[in-house]
N, C-alpha and C positions, 0 to 999 in steps of 0.2 A: 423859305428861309433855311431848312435845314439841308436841301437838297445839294448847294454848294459845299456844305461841310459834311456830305457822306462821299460826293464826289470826291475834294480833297485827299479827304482820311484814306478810301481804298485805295487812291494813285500814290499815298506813303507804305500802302498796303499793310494798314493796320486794320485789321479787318473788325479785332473787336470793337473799335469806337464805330467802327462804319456799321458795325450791329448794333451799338446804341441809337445811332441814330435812324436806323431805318424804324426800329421800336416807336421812337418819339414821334415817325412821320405816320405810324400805323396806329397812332393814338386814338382812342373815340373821342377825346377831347379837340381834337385834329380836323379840321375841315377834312372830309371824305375826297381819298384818290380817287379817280378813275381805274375798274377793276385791275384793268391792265396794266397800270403802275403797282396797284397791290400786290397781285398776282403774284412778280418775283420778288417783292418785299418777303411776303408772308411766304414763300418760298426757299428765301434766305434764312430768315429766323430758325424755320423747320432742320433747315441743316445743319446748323450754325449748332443747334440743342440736340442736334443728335450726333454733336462729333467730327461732323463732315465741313471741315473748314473749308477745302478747297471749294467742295459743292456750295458754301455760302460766298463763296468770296463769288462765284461765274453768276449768279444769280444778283449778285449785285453790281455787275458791272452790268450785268441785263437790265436791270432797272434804272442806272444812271442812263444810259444809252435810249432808253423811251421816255427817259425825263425828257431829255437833250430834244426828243422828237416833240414832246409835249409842249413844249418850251419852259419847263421846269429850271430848268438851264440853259 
């Protein structure tokens, strides 16, 4: 469900809601990714908190794109 609305959000290239939302999909409350959709999730987050917006925004474009393969999308 939230997957269309992080995809959305980064093609307006607001990167910070697409960083809420990738939180909400990394949730433990959250049915469990597959690592490989985690992977650049929790990838994003890291960069995102350390500053490095560009590096969170490629990370997330990483991750819609193995949604897309996952059929998340």
């Amino acid at each position: 469900m939230y997957w269309p609305l992080l995809a959305e959000t980064l093609q307006r290239d607001d990167i910070a809601t697409a960083v809420d939302y990738a939180h909400t999909l990394l949730d433990p409350h959250q049915q469990r990714l597959p690592d490989a959709l985690a992977a650049p999730l929790t990838q994003a987050l890291q960069a995102w908190d350390g500053g490095a917006t560009a590096g969170a925004k490629k990370r997330l474009h990483e991750a819609v794109t193995l949604a897309e393969q996952f059929h998340y999308l």
